[in-house]
C-alpha positions in Angstrom: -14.0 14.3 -14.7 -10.3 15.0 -13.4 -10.5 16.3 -10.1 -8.5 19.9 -9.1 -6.1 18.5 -6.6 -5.5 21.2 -3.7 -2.1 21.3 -2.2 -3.6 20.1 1.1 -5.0 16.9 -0.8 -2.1 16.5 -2.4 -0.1 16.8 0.8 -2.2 14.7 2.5 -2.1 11.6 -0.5 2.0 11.9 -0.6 2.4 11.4 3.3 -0.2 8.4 3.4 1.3 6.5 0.5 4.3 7.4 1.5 3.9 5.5 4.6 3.1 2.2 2.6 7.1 2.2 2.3 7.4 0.0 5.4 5.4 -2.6 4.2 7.2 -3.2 0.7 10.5 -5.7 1.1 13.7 -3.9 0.7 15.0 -5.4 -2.6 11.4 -4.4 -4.3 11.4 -0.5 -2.8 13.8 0.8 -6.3 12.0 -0.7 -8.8 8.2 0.0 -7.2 5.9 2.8 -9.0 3.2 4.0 -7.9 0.3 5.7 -9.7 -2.3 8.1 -7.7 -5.8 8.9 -9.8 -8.4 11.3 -8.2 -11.6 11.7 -9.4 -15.0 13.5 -9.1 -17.8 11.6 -10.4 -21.6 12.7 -11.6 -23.2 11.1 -9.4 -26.0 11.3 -6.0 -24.0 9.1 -3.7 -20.2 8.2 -4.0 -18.8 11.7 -5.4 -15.1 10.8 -5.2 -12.7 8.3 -6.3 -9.3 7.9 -5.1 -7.5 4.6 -7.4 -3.8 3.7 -6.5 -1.8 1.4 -8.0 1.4 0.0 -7.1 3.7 -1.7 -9.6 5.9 -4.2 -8.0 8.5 -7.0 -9.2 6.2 -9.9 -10.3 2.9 -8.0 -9.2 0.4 -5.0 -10.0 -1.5 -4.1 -6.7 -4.2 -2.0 -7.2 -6.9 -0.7 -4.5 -9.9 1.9 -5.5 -12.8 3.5 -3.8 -15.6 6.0 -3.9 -16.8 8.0 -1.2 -18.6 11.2 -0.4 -15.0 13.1 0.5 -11.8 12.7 -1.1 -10.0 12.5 2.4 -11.7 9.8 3.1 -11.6 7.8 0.0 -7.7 8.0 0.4 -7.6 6.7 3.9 -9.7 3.7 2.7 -7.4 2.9 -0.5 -4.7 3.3 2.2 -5.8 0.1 4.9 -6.5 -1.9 1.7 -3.2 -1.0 0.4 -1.5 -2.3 3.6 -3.5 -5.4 3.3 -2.3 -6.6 0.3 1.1 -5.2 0.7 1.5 -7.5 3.9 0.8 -10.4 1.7 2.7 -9.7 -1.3 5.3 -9.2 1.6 4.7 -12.1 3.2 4.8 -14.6 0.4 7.4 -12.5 -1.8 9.8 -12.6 1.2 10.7 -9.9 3.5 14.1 -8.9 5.3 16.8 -11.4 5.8 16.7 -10.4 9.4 13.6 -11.7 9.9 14.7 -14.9 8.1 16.8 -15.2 11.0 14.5 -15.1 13.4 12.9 -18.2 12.2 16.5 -20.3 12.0 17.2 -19.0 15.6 13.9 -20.3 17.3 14.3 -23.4 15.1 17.9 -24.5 16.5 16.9 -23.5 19.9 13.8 -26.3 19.8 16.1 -28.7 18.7 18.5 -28.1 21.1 15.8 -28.3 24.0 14.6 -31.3 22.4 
C-alpha cells in the first residue's frame, strides 16, 4: 500500500536527504539520483517503511527500514545513509583539498626526519 505523503512528511524527507549532500564527493553530486519510497504496511508491528536509494557513479546505495512512525523510519534510513555515504566517500575519493592535507603532513615528517 502507497502511503499519502503529508506536506509535513514530505518537508521533513527533503530537508533530511537533503543534508546527505555533504557527505557525497563533489565530482559525483551532478550525476547522483536519489529515489524516496514510503510505505504503509498490513501488519501488528513495523507499520511504516521509508526505502531510499541513492544512485552514484560506480555504485547503488540503498538503506530501508520499518518502524511504528514514518518520522522515525526516515531518521533511521538517514544515519545509515551517512554511513555508507562516508565510505563510498572515503574509498571513491573526496575533495582535492583534503588530498592536500595528507601531502602537507607527509613532507613535513620528512623534513623533521
Amino acid at each position: 500500500i502507497r502511503y499519502e505523503v503529508s506536506k509535513e512528511l514530505d518537508k521533513y524527507v527533503t530537508k533530511k536527504i537533503s543534508k546527505l549532500d555533504k557527505f557525497v564527493p563533489r565530482h559525483a553530486r551532478k550525476s547522483l539520483i536519489a529515489s524516496v519510497n514510503l510505505e504503509e504496511r498490513k501488519t501488528k508491528t513495523d507499520k511504516y517503511q521509508c526505502e531510499v536509494i541513492l544512485h552514484l557513479p560506480d555504485q547503488k546505495i540503498t538503506a530501508k527500514d520499518s518502524t511504528v512512525n514514518m518520522f522515525a523510519a526516515v531518521d533511521i534510513v538517514e544515519t545509515k545513509l551517512k554511513t555508507q555515504l562516508k565510505k563510498y566517500k572515503a574509498t571513491h575519493g573526496g575533495d582535492k583539498q583534503d588530498h592536500h592535507g595528507v601531502l602537507r603532513r607527509f613532507f613535513r615528517n620528512q623534513r623533521n626526519s
